[in-house]
C-alpha positions as CSV (number, residue, x, y, z in Angstrom):
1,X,11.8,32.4,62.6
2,X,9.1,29.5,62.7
3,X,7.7,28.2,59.0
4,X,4.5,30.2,58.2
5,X,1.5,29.3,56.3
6,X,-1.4,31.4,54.8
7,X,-2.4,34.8,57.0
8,X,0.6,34.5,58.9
9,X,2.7,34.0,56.1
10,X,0.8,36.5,53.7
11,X,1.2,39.4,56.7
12,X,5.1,38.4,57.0
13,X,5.8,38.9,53.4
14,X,3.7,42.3,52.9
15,X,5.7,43.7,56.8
16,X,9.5,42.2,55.8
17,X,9.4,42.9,51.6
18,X,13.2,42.8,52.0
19,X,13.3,39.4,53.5
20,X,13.1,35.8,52.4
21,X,10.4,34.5,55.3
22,X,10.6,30.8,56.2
23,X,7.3,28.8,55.4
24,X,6.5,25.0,54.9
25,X,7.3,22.3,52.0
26,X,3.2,21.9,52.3
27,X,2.8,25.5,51.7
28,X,5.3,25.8,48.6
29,X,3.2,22.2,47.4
30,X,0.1,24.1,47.8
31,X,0.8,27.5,45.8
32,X,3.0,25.4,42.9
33,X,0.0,23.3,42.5
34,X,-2.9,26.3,42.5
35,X,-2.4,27.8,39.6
36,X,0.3,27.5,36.4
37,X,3.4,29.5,37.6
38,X,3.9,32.5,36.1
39,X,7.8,31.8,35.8
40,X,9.6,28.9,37.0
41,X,13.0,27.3,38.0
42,X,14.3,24.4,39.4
43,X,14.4,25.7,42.9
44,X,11.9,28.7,42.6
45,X,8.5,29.8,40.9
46,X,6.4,32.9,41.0
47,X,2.5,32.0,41.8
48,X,0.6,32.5,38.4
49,X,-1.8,35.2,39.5
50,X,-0.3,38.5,41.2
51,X,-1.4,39.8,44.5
52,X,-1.0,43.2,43.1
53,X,0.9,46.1,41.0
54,X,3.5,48.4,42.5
55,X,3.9,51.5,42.4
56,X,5.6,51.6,39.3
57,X,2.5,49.5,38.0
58,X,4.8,46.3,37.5
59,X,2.6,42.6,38.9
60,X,3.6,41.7,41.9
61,X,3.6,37.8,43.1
62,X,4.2,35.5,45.4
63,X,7.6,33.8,45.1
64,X,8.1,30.7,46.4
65,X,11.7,28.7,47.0
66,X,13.5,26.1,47.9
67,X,16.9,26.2,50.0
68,X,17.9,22.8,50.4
69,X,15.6,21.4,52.8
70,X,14.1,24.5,53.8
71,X,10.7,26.5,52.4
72,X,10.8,30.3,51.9
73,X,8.7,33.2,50.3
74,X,9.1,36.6,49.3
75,X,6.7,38.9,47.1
76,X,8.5,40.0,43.8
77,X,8.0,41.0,40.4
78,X,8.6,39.4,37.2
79,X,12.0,41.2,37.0
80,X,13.4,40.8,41.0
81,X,12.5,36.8,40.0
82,X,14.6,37.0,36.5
83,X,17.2,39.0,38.3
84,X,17.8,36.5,41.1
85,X,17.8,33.2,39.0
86,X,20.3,34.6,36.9
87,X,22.3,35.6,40.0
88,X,21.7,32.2,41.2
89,X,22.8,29.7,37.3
90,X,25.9,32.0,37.5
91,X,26.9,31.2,41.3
């Protein structure tokens, strides 16, 4: 799949919630240096502001990562993001 920006990007993420979707190093740039992160790793961060709740009423954000040389993002909660950097310091 080809590295998406913005609208492109955005609609990806909301039709694939399952999926890590490829996107640019600009892109990740541009969304770490918008706003403070709301949580943060090394390779990883959550956009400080969330798009939305779910329908549990949890905040849900963009998440942005880096994989080696390669961009992606997924929308998550606070929780999915804790979940999967704890995953990732034990692997």
């Amino acid at each position: 799949m080809k590295a998406l920006e913005w609208k492109p990007l955005w609609d990806a993420m909301e039709a694939e919630p399952n999926e890590w979707i490829p996107t640019t190093e600009h892109m990740f740039w541009e969304m770490l240096e918008v706003l403070p992160p709301r949580a943060q790793t090394g390779r990883a961060f959550l956009v400080g502001e969330p798009l939305r709740s779910n329908s549990e009423g949890y905040p849900v954000y963009a998440c942005f990562k880096r994989m080696g040389n390669e961009y992606h993002a997924k929308n998550m909660t606070l929780k999915e993001f804790k979940a999967i950097t704890a995953w990732e310091a034990t692997a």
